[in-house]
Every structure is written in structure tokens, then in C-alpha cells.
C-alpha positions as a LaTeX table, in Angstrom:
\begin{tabular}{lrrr}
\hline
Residue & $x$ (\AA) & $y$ (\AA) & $z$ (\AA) \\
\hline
Unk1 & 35.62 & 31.78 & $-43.36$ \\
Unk2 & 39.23 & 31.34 & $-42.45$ \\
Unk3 & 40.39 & 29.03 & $-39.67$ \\
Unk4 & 43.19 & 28.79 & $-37.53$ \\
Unk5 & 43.84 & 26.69 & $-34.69$ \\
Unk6 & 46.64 & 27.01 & $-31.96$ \\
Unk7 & 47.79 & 23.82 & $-29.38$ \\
Unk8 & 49.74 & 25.33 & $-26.77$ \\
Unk9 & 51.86 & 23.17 & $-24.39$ \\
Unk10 & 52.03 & 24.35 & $-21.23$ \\
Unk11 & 54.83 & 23.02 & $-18.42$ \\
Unk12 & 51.74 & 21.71 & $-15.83$ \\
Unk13 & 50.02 & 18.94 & $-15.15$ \\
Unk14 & 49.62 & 18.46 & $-11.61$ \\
Unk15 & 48.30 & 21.28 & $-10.21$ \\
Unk16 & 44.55 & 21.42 & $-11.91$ \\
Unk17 & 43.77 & 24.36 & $-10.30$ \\
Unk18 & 46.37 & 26.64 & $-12.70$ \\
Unk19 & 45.59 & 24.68 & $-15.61$ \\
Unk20 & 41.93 & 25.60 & $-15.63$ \\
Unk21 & 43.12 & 29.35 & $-14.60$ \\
Unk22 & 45.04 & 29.03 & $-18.18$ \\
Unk23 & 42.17 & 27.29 & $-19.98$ \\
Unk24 & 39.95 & 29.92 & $-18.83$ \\
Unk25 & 41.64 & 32.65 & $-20.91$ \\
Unk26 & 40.41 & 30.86 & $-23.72$ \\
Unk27 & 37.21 & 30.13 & $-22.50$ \\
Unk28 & 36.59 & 33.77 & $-21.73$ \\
Unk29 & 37.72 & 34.80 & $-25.39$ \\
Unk30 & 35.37 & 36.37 & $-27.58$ \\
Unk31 & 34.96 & 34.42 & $-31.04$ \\
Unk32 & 37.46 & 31.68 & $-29.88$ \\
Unk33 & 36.16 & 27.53 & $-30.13$ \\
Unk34 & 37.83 & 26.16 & $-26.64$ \\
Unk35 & 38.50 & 22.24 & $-28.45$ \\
Unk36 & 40.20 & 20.32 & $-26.20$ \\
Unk37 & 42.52 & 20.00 & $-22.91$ \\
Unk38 & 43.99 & 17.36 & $-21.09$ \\
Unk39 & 46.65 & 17.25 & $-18.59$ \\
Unk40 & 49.16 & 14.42 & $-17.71$ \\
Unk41 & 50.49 & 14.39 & $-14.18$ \\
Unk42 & 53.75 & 12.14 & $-15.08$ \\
Unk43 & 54.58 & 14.52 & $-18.02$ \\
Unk44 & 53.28 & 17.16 & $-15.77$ \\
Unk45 & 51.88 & 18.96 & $-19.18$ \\
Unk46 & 49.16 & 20.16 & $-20.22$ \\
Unk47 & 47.84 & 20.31 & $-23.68$ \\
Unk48 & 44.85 & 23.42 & $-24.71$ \\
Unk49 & 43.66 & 23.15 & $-28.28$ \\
Unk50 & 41.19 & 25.91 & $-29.80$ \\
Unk51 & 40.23 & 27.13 & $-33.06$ \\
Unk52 & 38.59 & 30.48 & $-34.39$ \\
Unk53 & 39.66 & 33.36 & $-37.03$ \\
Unk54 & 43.21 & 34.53 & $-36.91$ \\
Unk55 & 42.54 & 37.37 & $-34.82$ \\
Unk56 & 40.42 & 36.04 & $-32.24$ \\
Unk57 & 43.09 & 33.41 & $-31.66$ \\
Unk58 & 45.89 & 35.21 & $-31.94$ \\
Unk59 & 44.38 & 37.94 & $-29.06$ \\
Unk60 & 43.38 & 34.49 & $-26.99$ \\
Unk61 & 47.27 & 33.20 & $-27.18$ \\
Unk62 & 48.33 & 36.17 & $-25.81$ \\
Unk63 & 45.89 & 36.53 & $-22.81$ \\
Unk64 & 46.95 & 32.28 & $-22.38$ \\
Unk65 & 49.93 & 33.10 & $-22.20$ \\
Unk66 & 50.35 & 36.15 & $-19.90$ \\
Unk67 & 48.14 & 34.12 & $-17.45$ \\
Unk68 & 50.51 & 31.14 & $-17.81$ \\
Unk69 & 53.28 & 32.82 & $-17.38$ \\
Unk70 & 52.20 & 34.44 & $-14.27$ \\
Unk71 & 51.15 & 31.44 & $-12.45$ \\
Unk72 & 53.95 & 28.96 & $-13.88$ \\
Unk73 & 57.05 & 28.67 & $-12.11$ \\
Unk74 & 59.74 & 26.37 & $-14.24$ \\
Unk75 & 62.14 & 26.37 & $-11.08$ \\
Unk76 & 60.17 & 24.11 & $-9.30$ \\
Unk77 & 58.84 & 22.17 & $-12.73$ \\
Unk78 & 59.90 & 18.01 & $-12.90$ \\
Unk79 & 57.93 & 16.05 & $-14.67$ \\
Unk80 & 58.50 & 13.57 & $-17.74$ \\
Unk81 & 57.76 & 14.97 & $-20.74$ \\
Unk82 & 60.74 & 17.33 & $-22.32$ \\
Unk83 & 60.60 & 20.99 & $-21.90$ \\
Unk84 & 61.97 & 24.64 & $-22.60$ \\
Unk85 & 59.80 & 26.55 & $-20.75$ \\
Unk86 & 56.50 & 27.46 & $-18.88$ \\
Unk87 & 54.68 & 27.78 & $-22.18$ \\
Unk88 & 56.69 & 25.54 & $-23.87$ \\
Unk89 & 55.31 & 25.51 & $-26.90$ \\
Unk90 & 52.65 & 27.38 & $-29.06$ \\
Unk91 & 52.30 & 25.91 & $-32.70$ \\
Unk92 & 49.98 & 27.70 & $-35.16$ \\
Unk93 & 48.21 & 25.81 & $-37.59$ \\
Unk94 & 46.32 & 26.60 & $-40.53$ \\
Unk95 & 43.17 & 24.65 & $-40.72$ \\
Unk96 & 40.90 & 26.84 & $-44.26$ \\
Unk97 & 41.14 & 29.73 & $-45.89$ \\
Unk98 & 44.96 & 30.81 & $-44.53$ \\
Unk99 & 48.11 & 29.63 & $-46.34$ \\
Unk100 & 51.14 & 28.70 & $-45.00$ \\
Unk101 & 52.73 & 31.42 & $-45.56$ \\
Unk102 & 50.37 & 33.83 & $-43.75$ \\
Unk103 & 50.30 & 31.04 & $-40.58$ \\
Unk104 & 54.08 & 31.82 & $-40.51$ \\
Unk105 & 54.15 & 35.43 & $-40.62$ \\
Unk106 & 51.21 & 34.84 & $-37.41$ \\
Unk107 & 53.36 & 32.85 & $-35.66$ \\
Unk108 & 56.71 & 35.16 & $-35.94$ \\
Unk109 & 54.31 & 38.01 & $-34.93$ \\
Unk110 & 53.52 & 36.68 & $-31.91$ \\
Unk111 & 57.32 & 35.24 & $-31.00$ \\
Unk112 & 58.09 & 39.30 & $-31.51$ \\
Unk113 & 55.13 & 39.91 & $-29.07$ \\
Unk114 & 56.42 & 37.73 & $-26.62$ \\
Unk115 & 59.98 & 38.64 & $-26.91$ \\
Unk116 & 59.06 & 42.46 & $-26.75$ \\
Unk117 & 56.10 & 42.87 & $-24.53$ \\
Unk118 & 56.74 & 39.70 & $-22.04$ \\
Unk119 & 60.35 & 40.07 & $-22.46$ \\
Unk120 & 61.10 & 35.85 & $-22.75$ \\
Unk121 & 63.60 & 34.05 & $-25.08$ \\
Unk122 & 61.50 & 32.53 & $-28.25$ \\
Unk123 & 62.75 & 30.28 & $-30.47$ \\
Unk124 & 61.08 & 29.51 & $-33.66$ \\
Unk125 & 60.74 & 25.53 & $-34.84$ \\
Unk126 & 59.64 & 24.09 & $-37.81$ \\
Unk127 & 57.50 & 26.14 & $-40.45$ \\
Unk128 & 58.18 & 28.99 & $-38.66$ \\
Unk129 & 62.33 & 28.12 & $-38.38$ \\
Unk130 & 64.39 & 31.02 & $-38.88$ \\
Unk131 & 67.39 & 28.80 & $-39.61$ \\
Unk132 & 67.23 & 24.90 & $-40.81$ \\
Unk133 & 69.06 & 23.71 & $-37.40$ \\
Unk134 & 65.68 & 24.88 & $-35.70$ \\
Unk135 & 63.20 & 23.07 & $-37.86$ \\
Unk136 & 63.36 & 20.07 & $-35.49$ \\
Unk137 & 61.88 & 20.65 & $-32.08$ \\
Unk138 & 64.01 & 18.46 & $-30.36$ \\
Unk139 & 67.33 & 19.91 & $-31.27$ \\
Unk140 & 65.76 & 22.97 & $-30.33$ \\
Unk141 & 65.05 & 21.83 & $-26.98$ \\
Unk142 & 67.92 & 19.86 & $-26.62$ \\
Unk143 & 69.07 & 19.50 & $-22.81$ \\
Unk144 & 65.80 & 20.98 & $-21.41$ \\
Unk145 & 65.17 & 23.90 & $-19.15$ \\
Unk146 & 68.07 & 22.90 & $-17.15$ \\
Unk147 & 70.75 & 23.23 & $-20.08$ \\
Unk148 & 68.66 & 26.73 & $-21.06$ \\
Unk149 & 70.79 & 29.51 & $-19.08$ \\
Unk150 & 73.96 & 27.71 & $-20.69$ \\
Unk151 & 72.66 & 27.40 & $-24.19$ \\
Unk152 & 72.04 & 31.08 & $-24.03$ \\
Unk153 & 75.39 & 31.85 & $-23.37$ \\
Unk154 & 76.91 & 30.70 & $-27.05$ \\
Unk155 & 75.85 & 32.85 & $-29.84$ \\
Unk156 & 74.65 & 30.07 & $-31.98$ \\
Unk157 & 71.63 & 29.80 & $-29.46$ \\
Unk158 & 70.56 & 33.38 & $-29.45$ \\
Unk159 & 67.19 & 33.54 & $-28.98$ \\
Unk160 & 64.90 & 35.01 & $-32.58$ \\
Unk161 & 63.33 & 37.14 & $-30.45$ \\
Unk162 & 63.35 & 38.21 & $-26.81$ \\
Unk163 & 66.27 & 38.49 & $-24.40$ \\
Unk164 & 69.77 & 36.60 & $-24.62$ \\
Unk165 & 69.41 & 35.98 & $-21.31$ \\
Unk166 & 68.06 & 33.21 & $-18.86$ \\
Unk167 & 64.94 & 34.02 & $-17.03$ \\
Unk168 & 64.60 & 31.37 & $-14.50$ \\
Unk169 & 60.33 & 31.42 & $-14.03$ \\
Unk170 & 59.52 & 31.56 & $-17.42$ \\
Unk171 & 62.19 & 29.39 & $-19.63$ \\
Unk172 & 62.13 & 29.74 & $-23.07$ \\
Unk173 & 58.66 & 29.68 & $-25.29$ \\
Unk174 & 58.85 & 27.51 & $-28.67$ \\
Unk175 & 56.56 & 29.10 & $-31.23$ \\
Unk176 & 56.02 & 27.53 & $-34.63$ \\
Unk177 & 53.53 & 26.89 & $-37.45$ \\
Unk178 & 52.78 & 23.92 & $-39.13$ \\
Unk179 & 50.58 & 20.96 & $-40.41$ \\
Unk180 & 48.46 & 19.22 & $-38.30$ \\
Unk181 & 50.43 & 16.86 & $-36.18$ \\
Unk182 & 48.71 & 14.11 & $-34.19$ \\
Unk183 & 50.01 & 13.10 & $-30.73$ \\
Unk184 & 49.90 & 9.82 & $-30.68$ \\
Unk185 & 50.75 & 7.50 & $-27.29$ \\
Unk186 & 51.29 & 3.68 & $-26.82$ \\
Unk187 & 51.29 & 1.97 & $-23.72$ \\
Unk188 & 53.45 & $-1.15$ & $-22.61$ \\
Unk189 & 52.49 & $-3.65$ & $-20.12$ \\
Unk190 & 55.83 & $-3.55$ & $-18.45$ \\
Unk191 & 57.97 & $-1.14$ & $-15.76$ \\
Unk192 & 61.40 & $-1.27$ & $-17.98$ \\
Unk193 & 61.59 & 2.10 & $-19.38$ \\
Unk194 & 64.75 & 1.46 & $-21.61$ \\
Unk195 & 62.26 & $-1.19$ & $-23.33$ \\
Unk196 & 59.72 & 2.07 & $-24.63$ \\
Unk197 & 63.28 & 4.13 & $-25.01$ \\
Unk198 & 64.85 & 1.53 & $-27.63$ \\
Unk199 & 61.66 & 1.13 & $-29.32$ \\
Unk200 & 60.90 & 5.03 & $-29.60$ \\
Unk201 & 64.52 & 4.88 & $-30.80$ \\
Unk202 & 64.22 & 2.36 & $-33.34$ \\
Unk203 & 60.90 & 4.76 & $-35.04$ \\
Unk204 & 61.72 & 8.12 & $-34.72$ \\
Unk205 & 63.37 & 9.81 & $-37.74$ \\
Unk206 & 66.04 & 11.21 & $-36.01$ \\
Unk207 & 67.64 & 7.81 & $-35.31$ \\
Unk208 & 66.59 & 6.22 & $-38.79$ \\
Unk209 & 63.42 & 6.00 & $-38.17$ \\
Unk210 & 60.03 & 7.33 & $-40.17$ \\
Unk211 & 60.29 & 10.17 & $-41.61$ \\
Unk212 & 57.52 & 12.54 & $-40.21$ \\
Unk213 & 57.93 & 10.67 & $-36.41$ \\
Unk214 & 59.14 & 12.58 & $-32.77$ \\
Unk215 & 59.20 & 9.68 & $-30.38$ \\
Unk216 & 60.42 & 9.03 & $-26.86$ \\
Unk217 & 60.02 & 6.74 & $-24.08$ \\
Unk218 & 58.43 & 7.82 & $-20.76$ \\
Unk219 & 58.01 & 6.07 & $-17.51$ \\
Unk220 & 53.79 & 6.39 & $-16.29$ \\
Unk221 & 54.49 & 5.39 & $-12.27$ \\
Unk222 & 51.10 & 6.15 & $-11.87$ \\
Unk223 & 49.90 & 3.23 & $-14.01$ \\
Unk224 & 53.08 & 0.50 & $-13.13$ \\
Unk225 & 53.57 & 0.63 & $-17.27$ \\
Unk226 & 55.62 & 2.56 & $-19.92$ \\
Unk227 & 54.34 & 4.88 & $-23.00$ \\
Unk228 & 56.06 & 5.55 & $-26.61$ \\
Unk229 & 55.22 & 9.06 & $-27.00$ \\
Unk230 & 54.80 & 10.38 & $-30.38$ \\
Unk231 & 54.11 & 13.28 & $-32.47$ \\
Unk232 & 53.31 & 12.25 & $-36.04$ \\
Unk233 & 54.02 & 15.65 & $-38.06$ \\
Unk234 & 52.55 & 14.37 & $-41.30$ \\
Unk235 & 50.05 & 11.76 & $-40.72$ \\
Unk236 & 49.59 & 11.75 & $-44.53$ \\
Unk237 & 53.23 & 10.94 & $-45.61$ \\
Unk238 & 53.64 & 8.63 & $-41.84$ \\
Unk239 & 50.49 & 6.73 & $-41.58$ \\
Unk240 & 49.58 & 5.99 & $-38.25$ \\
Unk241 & 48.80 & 2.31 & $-38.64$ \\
Unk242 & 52.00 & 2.40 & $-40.26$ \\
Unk243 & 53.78 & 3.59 & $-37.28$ \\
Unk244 & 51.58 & 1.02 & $-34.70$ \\
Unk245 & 52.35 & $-1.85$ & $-36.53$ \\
Unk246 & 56.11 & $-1.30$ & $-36.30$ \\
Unk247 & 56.04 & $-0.16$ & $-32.36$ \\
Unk248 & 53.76 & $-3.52$ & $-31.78$ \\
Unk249 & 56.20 & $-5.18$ & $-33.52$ \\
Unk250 & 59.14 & $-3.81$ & $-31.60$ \\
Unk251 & 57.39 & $-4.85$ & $-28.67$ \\
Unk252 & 56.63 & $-8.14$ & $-29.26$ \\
Unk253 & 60.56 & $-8.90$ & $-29.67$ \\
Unk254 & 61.02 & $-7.61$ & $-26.01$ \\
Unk255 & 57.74 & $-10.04$ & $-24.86$ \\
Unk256 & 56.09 & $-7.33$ & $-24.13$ \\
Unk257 & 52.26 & $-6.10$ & $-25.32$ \\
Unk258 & 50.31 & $-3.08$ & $-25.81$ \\
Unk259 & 47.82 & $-2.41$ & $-23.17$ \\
Unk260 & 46.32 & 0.43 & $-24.75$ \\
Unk261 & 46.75 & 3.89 & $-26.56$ \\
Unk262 & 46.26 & 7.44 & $-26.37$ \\
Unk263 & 45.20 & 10.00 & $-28.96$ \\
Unk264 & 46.04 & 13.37 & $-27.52$ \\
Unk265 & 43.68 & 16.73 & $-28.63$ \\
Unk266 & 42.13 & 16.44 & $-31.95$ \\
Unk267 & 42.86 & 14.59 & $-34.68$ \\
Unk268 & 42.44 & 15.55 & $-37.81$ \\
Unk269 & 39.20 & 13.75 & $-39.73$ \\
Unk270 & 41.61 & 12.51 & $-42.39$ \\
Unk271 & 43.43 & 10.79 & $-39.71$ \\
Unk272 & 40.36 & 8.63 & $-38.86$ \\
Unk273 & 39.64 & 7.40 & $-42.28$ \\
Unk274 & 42.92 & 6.62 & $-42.73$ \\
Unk275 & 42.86 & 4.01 & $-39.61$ \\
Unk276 & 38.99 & 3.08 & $-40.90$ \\
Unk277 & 40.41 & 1.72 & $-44.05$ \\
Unk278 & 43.27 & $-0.06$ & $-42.84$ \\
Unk279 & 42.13 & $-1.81$ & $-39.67$ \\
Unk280 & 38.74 & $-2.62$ & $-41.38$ \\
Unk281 & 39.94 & $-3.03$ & $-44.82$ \\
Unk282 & 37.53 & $-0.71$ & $-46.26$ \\
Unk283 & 40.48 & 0.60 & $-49.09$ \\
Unk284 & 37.21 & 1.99 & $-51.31$ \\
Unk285 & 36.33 & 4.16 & $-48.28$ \\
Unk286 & 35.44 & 7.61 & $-48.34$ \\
Unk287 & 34.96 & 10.84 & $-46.90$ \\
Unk288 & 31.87 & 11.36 & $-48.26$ \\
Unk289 & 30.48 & 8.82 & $-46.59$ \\
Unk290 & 30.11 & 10.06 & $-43.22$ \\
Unk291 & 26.76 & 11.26 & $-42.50$ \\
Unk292 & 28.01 & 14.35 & $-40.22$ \\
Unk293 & 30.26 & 15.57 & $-43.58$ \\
Unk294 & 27.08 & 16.05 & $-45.88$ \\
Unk295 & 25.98 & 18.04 & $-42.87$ \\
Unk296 & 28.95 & 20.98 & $-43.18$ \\
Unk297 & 27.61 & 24.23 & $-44.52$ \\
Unk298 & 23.92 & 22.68 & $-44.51$ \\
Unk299 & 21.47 & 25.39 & $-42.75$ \\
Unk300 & 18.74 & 23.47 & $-43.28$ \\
Unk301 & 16.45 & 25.78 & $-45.95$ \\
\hline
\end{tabular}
């Protein structure tokens, strides 16, 4: 049976009240697995992760987004975490049975839906990249909502589908497909937000950094403390111990320690076994070995 899964962002995370308005599209959709969702009131994001066969979750993303759309408005939006746009962005990922190729042409399908039907800007980022100055997310997003009805003023940021032209409520959506990423947060026992800014600096590819790692440094008032934020787009070429170790160790220069972490939405099982045989030093481990694994297309006959 094919899989796909889709992780939109959307641009709230205060107001739980919309957010389980948008979640409930999903809920409500017929052959769709709701995953995950979590919201973050300093990044004032929300994150909605579900998985089902293309179809299903294609028809689901719309109906998300429509309702998001409707009850988001990005003129009043502060918060954080950076952003583009009400749904800011709506990665497609193919989990069995779909290749990469087909995940792309999904994803580009629905950028044309949104850019005909809804009539908002999309851009297309990594897999899905039209052009290789879009791959990265960042430089896609570069400046924010409030750079947006500029940017679409010079040719070279025409949108790939959807009006040229700024449409203050809704921003611009990001739509993409790629590998499974894993969101990955570290939190600092100190206030001093250029401390988690140099050290998402110093391991973030973009500034010489690893190679598969989006980092940046946000302030949590809530909790008095400061988080690396950080997308690892290939956990199997970036290992995420790999990437702890050094941000621990970029902290520990400043005085500072690690109060905790964050795993955001679900991580892939591969993921897990890759911490399970580095922090325990079980390097013979494998996947076989997990009771729930031997379980997977079991119906008990």
C-alpha cells in the first residue's frame, strides 16, 4: 500500500481555538491517519503531521488549507519562528510505495491548486524547486512576510504558481517534497539570545556548518531560556547525536548548559536507532530487534 505523509506549518500558535479548527479538517478526512500536532506560542506555529494514500492526503491538504486560510490573518501574525505566510509551509513526503519523483509531481499539483483555485503566491523549495536558488527554504523565505509584497515586485521572485502580487491575509505558501526531516530543538539555560544565534550559526550549513542542518536561535520568554532550532533534512547523512554533541559543545564555551530538548512531530524509526546505538553504545544494534517491528504486516492467522 503506498504512503504519503504531509507536515504542514501553519503561522499560529496562540490562538488554540483556530488551530484545532485546522486540525479538524484532517480529523474529519476520510482515509487520512491524523499523527501529530503541536503548537508553540513563542514561534506562534503550529505543526499538523498526517499520513494516508496519496489521494486521501492530497484532498485533506486542500480542505487544511482552505480552512487555514480563512481563519489566518498574517497582518496581525508576530511570533518567533520565520515565516512566508498563513500556511507557510506544506512539504510532501514519501514514506512506501511512491518515488520521488511521483511525490514531486504531488506537490507541484497542489502549488498549481493553490495558485489557481485559492489564488496565493507559491513557491516551490527543495525536491520540489523549480530553480536551484529555491532548494533552500531559507533563501526562499528570506526577509519574512514583511519583505513579501517587495520581493514580489522583482521578477526574479515571481511566484511558480499563483499571483505576482502581495495578498496581505494570506502571504505566500511554501510547498515542497522531500525526505523525512526531523525537527529537532535544544534548550539553553540562559536569557542571551545572541548565545543560541552564534551557536545555530556556527552548525547550520549555510554558514559552514553540517551539511543537511537549518538552524536558528529563538528567544522562549515564556520559559526565561533560549532554543537552537533545527531541521535536520537528512538525519542519515547529519546524525543527530552528531549535531548535539557539537551544539553542547558550543555551549559549554559560552558556560552555558542544556536544560533539555525537543523532538517536534514524528521522527522517523531510523532516527531512534540511530541515537540507541550511539548514546548506549549498542553499534551491533538492529532494527529487527524491536518487538513492535516483527509485528508489521502480522494479522495474527
Amino acid at each position: 500500500m503506498k504512503a504519503l505523509m504531509c507536515v504542514p506549518n501553519i503561522s499560529e500558535g496562540t490562538d488554540l481555538s483556530v488551530v484545532e479548527k485546522v486540525v479538524d479538517a484532517v480529523r474529519s478526512a476520510p482515509g487520512v491517519m491524523l499523527l501529530d500536532y503541536s503548537s508553540n506560542s513563542d514561534h506562534n506555529r503550529s505543526v499538523i503531521t498526517y499520513i494516508g494514500q496519496p489521494k486521501p492526503v492530497i484532498a485533506a491538504t486542500r480542505k487544511l488549507t482552505e480552512t487555514a486560510l480563512g481563519l489566518i490573518d498574517m497582518t496581525c501574525h508576530k511570533g518567533s519562528h520565520p515565516r512566508q505566510g498563513a500556511v507557510d509551509v506544506v512539504p510532501f513526503i514519501p514514506i512506501r510505495g511512491i518515488t520521488e519523483e511521483a511525490s514531486i509531481a504531488i506537490a507541484r499539483d497542489f502549488g498549481r491548486y493553490v495558485g489557481d483555485t485559492l489564488g496565493v503566491p507559491v513557491y516551490f523549495y527543495e525536491d520540489a524547486a523549480t530553480r536551484p536558488e529555491r532548494q533552500n527554504l531559507a533563501k526562499v523565505r528570506k526577509g519574512q512576510y514583511e519583505a513579501l509584497a517587495q520581493k514580489l515586485e522583482d521578477p526574479v521572485w515571481a511566484p511558480d504558481e499563483g499571483p505576482c502580487q502581495f495578498v496581505p491575509k494570506s502571504g505566500s505558501i511554501q510547498v515542497s517534497s522531500r525526505f523525512p526531516l526531523v525537527a529537532f530543538n535544544i534548550n539553553l539555560a540562559t536569557t542571551d539570545l545572541d548565545i543560541a544565534q552564534d551557536i545555530a550559526k556556527s552548525v547550520r550549513f549555510i554558514n559552514g556548518g553540517f551539511r543537511y542542518v537549518r538552524a536558528i536561535g529563538l528567544s522562549l520568554e515564556e520559559a526565561g531560556m533560549v532554543q537552537v532550532s533545527m531541521n535536520l533534512t537528512h538525519y542519515e547523512k547529519t546524525p543527530i547525536p552528531m549535531v548535539a554533541e557539537a551544539v553542547k559543545r558550543e555551549a559549554s564555551r559560552y558556560g552555558v548548559s542544556v536544560v533539555g530538548t525537543e523532538l517536534v512531530g514524528p521522527v522517523p524509526l531510523g532516527a531512534m536507532a540511530q541515537i540507541f546505538r550511539y548514546y548506549l553504545q549498542a553499534h551491533d544494534f538492529s532494527m529487527d530487534q524491536i518487538i513492535e517491528n516483527s509485528l508489521i504486516g502480522w494479522t495474527g492467522e
